[in-house]
C-alpha positions in Angstrom: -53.3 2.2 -52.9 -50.2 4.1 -53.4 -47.0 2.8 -52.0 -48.7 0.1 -50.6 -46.2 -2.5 -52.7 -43.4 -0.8 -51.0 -45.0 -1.2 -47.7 -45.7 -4.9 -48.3 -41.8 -5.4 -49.9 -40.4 -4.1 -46.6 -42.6 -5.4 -43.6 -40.3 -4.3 -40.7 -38.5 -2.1 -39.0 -36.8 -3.3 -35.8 -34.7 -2.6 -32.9 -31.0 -3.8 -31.8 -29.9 -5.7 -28.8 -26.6 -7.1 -27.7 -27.1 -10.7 -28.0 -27.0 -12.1 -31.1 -28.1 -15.8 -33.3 -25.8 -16.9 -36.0 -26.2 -15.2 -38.8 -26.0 -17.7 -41.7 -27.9 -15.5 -44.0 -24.4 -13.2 -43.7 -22.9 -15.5 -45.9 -25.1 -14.7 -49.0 -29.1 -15.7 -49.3 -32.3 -14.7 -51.3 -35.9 -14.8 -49.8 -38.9 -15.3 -52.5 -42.0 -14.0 -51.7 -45.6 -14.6 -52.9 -47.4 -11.2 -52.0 -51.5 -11.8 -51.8 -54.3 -9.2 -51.5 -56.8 -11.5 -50.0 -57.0 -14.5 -52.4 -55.5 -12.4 -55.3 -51.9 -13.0 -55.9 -51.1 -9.5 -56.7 -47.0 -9.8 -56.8 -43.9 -11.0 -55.9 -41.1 -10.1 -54.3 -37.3 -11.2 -53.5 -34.9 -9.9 -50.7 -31.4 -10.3 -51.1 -28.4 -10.6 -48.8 -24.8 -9.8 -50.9 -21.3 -10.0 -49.0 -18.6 -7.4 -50.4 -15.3 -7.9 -51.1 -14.4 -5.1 -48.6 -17.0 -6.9 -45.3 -19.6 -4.5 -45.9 -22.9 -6.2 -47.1 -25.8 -4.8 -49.8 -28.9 -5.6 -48.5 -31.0 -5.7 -51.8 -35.0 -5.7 -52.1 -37.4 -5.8 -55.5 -40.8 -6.1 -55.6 -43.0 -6.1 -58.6 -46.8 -6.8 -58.8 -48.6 -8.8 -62.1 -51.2 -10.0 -63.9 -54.3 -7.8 -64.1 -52.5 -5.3 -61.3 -49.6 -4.8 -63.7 -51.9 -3.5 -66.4 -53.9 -1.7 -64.1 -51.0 -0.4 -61.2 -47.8 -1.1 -62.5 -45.4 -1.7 -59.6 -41.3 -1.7 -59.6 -39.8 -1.0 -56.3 -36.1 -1.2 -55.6 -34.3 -0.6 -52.0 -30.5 -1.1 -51.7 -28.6 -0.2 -48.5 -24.6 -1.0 -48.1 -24.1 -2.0 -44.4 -20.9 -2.4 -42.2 -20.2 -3.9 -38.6 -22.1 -6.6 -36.5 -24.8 -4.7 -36.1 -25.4 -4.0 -39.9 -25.7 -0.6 -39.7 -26.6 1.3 -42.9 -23.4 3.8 -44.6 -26.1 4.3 -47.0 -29.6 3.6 -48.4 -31.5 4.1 -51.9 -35.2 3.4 -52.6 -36.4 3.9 -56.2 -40.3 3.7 -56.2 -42.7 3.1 -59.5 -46.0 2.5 -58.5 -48.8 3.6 -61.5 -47.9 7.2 -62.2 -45.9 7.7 -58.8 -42.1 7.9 -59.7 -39.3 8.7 -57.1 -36.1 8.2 -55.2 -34.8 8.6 -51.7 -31.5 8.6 -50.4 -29.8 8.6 -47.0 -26.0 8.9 -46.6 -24.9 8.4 -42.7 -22.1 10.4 -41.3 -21.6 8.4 -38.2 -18.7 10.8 -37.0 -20.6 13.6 -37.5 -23.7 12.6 -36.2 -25.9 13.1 -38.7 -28.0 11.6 -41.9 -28.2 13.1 -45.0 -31.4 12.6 -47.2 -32.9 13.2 -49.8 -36.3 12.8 -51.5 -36.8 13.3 -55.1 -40.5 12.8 -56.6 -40.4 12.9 -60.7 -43.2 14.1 -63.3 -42.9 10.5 -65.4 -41.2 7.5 -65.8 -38.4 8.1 -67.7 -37.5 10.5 -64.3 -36.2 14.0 -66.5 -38.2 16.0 -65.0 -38.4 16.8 -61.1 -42.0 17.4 -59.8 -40.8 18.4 -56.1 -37.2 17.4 -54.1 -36.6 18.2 -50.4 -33.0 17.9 -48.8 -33.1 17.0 -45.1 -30.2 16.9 -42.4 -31.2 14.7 -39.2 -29.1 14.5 -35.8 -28.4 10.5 -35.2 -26.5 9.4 -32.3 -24.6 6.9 -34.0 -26.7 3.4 -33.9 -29.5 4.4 -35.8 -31.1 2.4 -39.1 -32.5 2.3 -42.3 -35.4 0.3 -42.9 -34.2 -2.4 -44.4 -31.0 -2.6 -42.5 -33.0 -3.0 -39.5 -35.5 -5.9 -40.8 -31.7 -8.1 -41.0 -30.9 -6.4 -37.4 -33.7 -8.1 -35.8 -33.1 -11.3 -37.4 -29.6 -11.6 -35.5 -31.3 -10.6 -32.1 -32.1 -13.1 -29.3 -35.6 -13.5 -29.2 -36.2 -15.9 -26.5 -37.2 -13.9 -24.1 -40.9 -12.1 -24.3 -38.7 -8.5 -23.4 -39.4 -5.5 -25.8 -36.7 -3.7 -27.4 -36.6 -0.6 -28.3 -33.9 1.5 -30.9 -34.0 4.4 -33.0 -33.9 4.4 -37.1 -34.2 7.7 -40.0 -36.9 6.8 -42.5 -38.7 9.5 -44.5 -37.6 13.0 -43.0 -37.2 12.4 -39.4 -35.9 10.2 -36.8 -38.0 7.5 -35.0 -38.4 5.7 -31.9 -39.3 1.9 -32.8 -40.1 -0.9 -30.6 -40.1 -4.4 -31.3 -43.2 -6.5 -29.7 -42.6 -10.1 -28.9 -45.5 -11.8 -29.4 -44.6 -15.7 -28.2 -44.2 -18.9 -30.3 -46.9 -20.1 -33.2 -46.6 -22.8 -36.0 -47.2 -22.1 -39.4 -47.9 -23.5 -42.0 -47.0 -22.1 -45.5 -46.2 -24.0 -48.8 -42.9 -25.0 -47.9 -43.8 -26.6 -44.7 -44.7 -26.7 -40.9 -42.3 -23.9 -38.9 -41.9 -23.6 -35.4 -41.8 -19.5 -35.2 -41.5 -16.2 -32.8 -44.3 -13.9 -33.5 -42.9 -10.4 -33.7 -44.4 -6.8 -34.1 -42.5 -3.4 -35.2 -44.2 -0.3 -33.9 -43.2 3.1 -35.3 -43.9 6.3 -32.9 -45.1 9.5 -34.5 -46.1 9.8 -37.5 -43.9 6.9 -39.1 -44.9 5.5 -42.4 -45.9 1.6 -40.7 -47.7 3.6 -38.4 -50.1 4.7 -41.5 -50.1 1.0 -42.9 -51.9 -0.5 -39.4 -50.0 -3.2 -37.6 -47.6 -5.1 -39.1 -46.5 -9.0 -38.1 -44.0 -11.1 -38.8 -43.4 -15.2 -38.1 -39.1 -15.7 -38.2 -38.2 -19.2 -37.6 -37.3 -20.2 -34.2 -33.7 -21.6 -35.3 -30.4 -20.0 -36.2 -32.0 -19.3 -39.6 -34.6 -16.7 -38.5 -36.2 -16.9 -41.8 -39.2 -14.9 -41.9 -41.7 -17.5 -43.8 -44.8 -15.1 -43.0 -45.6 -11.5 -42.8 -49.0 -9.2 -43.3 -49.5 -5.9 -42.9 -53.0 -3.9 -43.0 -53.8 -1.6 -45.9 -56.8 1.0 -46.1 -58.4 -1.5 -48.5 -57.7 -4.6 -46.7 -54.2 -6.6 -46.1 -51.0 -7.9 -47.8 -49.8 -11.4 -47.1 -46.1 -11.6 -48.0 -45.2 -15.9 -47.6 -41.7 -17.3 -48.3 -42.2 -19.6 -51.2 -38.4 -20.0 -52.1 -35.2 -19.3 -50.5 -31.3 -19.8 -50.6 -28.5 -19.4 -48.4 -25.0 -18.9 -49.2 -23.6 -17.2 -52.3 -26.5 -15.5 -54.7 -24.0 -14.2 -57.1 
C-alpha cells in the first residue's frame, strides 16, 4: 500500500510533440479530485496550475486520504515543480511524501547547459523529519528536453492528439532517466458527476524499471476540446485500483 496515494495523485507521465492545443489552463486553474478504492472514497486530491511574475509556472499537486484511511494510513503528499518555456519544462521539482510511517523528500534541480539533473532522495526516521534514516545524491546525463513527472502530465495536455500516432520522449524520475511513450487509445464518452465528455483515451508507459511500470497500466480520459481536462483517470494497485474523477475545477487565476 505504500506510495500508492502518490501514485494515484500523479497518474501520468507523458511525452512531447511539436504541435500544440491552447493552453487555457496556462492562465491559472485547479483540478479537484475524488480518489476511490473501489466504492470506498479513500481521498482527495487537487492539482494546481500558478503563473509567475517572471513567465515561469509552479505546477502544484496535494493529495490527502480520509475518513477511516486517515486513522488507519495517514496520507499528505505534496509535489511542486517551477517550469519555463512552451514546452513546460521543469528548472526544478520537489516531492514531500507522508504516507503512515513513510516520511521523505525528493529533489531534482536541471542544469539544462550542462546537461545534467541533480537529485536527491532523502527518506526520514519520523514525521517531524530530524532525523535521516538513508539519503542518496544522484547526477543523471539529460539531453536537454527531458521532464519531471508532473511537468510532463501538463506537457501532454498541450499536445495534438488527433491523430492515433505514439509519441515517445524521455523524463528523470526516481534515480534514472526513462524512455516514455504515450499510447493513444481513440475517443470514448464519459460520464462522471459533472457531466457527459466527449474524450481521447490516453496511456503512459514507462520502460525499465520505472515506478508506473510497478503500479500496472495507467489511463487517462482528457477532454477532446482546447481544455484537455482530464475528468478520469485509474491506475492498478497490488490490491486493486484507484479511480481519480474531476469533481471540481477552475480556470484562470487560483490565487
Amino acid at each position: 500500500m505504500k506510495r500508492f496515494f502518490f501514485f494515484a495523485l500523479l497518474f501520468a507521465t507523458f511525452a512531447f510533440a511539436e504541435d500544440m492545443v491552447n493552453v487555457p489552463w496556462a492562465k491559472g486553474e485547479k483540478l479537484s479530485y475524488r480518489l476511490s478504492w473501489g466504492i470506498i472514497t479513500a481521498g482527495s486530491a487537487d492539482m494546481l496550475t500558478i503563473p509567475l511574475s517572471d513567465g515561469k509556472i509552479e505546477f502544484m499537486s496535494i493529495a490527502r486520504n480520509n475518513g477511516a484511511f486517515n486513522s488507519i494510513y495517514p496520507v499528505a503528499d505534496t509535489i511542486r515543480t517551477i517550469s519555463v518555456g512552451e514546452r513546460f519544462l521543469p528548472e526544478s521539482f520537489k516531492k514531500i511524501l507522508n504516507e503512515g510511517s513513510y516520511h521523505s523528500t525528493a529533489k531534482i534541480f536541471f542544469d539544462r547547459k550542462a546537461k545534467k539533473a541533480v537529485l536527491s532522495d532523502t527518506v526520514f526516521e519520523n514525521s517531524k523529519r530530524k532525523e535521516i534514516k538513508r539519503r542518496v545524491d544522484t547526477t543523471v546525463t539529460i539531453q536537454g528536453y527531458e521532464h519531471c513527472i508532473i511537468s510532463a502530465f501538463y506537457r501532454v495536455r498541450s499536445m495534438d492528439l488527433s491523430g492515433k500516432k505514439d509519441t515517445y520522449f524521455s523524463a528523470v524520475s526516481g534515480k534514472k532517466r526513462y524512455s516514455l511513450q504515450v499510447v493513444i487509445h481513440g475517443k470514448e464518452t464519459i460520464e462522471t458527476d459533472l457531466g457527459k465528455f466527449d474524450c481521447i483515451k490516453v496511456e503512459p508507459m514507462l520502460g525499465d524499471d520505472g515506478a508506473f511500470k510497478a503500479s500496472g497500466r495507467l489511463f487517462i480520459w482528457l477532454t477532446d476540446d482546447a481544455r484537455r481536462l482530464p475528468v478520469l483517470m485509474t491506475v492498478k494497485i497490488p490490491i486493486g485500483s484507484i479511480r481519480g474523477e474531476l469533481v471540481d475545477f477552475r480556470q484562470g487565476s487560483v490565487k
